[in-house]
C-alpha positions in Angstrom: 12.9 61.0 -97.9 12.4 58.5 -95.6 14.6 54.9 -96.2 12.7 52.2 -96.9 12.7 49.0 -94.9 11.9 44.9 -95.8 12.9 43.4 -93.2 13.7 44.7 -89.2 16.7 43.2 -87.5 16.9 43.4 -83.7 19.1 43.0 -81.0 17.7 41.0 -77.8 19.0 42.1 -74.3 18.2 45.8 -73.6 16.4 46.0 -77.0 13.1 43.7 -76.7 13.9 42.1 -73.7 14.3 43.7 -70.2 16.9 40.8 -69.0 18.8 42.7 -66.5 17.6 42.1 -63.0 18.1 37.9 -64.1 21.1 38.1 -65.4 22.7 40.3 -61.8 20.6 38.0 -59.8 23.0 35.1 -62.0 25.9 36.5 -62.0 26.1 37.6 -58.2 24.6 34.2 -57.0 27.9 33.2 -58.1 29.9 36.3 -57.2 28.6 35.2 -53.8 29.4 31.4 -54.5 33.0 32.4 -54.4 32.9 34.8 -51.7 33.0 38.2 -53.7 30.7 41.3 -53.5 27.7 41.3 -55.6 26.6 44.2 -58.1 24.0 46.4 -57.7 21.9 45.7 -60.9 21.8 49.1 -62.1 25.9 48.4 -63.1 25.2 45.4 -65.3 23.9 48.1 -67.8 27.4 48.5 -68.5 28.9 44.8 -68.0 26.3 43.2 -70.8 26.2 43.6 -74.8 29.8 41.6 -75.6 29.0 37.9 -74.5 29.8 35.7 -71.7 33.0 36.0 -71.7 33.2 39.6 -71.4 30.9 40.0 -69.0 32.6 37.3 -66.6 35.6 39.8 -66.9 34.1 43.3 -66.1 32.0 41.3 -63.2 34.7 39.8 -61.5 37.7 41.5 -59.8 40.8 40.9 -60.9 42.0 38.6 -57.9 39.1 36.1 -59.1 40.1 35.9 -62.1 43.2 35.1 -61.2 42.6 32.4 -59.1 39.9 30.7 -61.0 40.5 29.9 -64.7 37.5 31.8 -67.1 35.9 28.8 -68.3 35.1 27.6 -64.8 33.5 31.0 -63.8 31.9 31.2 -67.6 30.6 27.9 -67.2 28.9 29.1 -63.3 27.5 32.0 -64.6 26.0 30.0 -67.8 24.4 27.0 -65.5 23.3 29.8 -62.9 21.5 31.6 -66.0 19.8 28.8 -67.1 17.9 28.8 -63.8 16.7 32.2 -64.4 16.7 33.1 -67.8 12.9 34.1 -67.6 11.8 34.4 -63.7 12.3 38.4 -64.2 12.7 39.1 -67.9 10.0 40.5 -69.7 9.5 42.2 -73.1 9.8 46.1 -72.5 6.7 48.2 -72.7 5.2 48.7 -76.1 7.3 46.2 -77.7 4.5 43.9 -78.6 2.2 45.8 -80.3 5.4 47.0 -82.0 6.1 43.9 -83.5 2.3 43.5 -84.2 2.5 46.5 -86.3 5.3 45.4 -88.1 4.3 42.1 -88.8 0.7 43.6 -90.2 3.0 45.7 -92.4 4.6 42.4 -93.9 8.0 43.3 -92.5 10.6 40.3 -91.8 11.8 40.4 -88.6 14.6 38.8 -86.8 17.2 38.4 -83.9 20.4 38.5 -83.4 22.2 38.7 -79.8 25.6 38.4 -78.4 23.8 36.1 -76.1 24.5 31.8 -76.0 22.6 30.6 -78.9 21.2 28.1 -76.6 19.8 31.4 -74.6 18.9 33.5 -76.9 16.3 30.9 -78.7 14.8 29.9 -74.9 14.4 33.8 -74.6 12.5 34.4 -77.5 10.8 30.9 -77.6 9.2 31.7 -74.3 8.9 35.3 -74.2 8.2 36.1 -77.7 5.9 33.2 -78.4 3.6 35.1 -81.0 6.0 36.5 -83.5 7.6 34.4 -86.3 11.4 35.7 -86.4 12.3 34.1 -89.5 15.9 34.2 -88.1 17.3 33.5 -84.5 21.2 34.2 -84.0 23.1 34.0 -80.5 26.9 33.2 -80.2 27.8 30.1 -81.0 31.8 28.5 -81.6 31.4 28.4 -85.3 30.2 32.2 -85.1 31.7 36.0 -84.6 30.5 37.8 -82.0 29.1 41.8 -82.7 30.4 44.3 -83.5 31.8 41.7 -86.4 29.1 42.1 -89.5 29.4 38.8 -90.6 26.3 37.0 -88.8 23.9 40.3 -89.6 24.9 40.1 -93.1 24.4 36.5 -92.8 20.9 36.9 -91.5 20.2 39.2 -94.3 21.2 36.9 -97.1 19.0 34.0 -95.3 15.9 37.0 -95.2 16.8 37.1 -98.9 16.9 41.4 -98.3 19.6 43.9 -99.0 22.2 44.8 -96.5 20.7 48.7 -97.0 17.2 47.7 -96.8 17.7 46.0 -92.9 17.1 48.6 -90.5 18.7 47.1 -86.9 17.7 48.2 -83.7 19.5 47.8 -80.7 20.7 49.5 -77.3 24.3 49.5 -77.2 27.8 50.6 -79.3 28.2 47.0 -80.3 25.0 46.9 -82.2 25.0 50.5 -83.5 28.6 49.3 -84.6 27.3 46.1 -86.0 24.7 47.4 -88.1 27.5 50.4 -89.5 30.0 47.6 -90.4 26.9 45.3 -92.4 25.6 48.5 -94.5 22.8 48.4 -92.2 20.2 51.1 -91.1 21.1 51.9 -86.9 18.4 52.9 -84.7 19.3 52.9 -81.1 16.7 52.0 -78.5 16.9 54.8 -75.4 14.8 52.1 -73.4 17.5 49.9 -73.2 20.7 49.8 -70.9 23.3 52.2 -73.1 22.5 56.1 -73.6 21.7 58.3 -76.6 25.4 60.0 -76.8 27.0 56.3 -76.8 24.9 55.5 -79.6 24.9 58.4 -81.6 28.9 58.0 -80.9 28.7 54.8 -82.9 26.8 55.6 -85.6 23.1 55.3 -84.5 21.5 57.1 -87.8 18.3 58.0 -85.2 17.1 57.3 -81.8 13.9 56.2 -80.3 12.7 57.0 -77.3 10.1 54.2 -76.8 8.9 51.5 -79.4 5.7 53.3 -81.0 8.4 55.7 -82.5 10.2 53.0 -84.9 7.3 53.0 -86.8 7.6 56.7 -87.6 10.9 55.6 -89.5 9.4 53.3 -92.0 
């Protein structure tokens, strides 16, 4: 017997969002700012998913690190993203009718990333105009970061929905972890920027190939 779903929490990067080719074009505009070697974009794939922070650390060598202190770099790479947050980033293929299909089904949806709050709300505010996601979570100071459960279970409780009855789709370890930790139902996305043995690895329940086939689950 198929689970049964009320509400449809999603990850953002890599998930319903194709934001790869701005955030390398931000984070080697300032790679090249302090004279290091830019990234093909292909190798972001695995530099993304675990917030800022960790992604100024697998991006930089080791010697830049050293020399520059990580809030300085952090705070490049933010005010560098927030030039191009949308000049590349699309929703993937199929993902809006999707979420059409959902929302005629009377599903809640929402979002919750490991990007800035600040970010993630500009992303889906521009990008996602013509879905109501009842909830929008990025990182913020006063909040954990995935693979902690806390903010998905928090979501949940503001959705008013059982931990068990939130399926979560995302791309990477971190959210197939996430959803494991918070009682959640893990699909990973094989569109996104992770593969299908990482996720099943973490506890992805069932994989989908392309965004037509998460409707096949509910």
């Amino acid at each position: 017997m198929r689970a049964r779903f009320s509400a449809v929490l999603f990850d953002l990067d890599g998930t319903l969002l194709d934001t790869l080719d701005d955030i390398a074009d931000a984070v080697n505009a300032v790679l090249l700012r302090f004279g290091r070697v830019p990234h093909p974009a292909e190798a972001y794939k695995r530099f993304v998913g675990d917030g800022m922070a960790e992604l100024v650390e697998r991006a930089f060598p080791p010697e830049c690190l050293e020399r520059e202190t990580s809030a300085r770099l952090i705070e490049a790479v933010r005010s560098e993203y927030a030039l191009h947050l949308d000049k590349k980033t699309r929703p993937y293929p199929g993902v809006p009718e999707m979420l059409d299909s959902l929302r005629s089904r009377g599903l809640a949806l929402a979002v919750l990333s490991n990007k800035q709050q600040e970010f993630t709300e500009r992303s889906v505010r521009r990008l996602l105009p013509d879905w109501d996601f009842r909830a929008v979570r990025g990182a913020s100071p006063d909040r954990p970061l995935k693979p902690d459960p806390g903010p998905a279970l928090e979501v949940a409780r503001g959705l008013g929905v059982p931990a068990a009855r939130v399926l979560y789709l995302g791309d990477t370890s971190t959210d197939m972890r996430t959803a494991v930790a918070a009682g959640m139902f893990p699909v990973g996305a094989l569109w996104g920027f992770r593969d299908a043995r990482e996720l099943l690895d973490a506890g992805a329940k069932e994989l989908v190939r392309e965004p037509s086939e998460l409707l096949k689950l509910l």
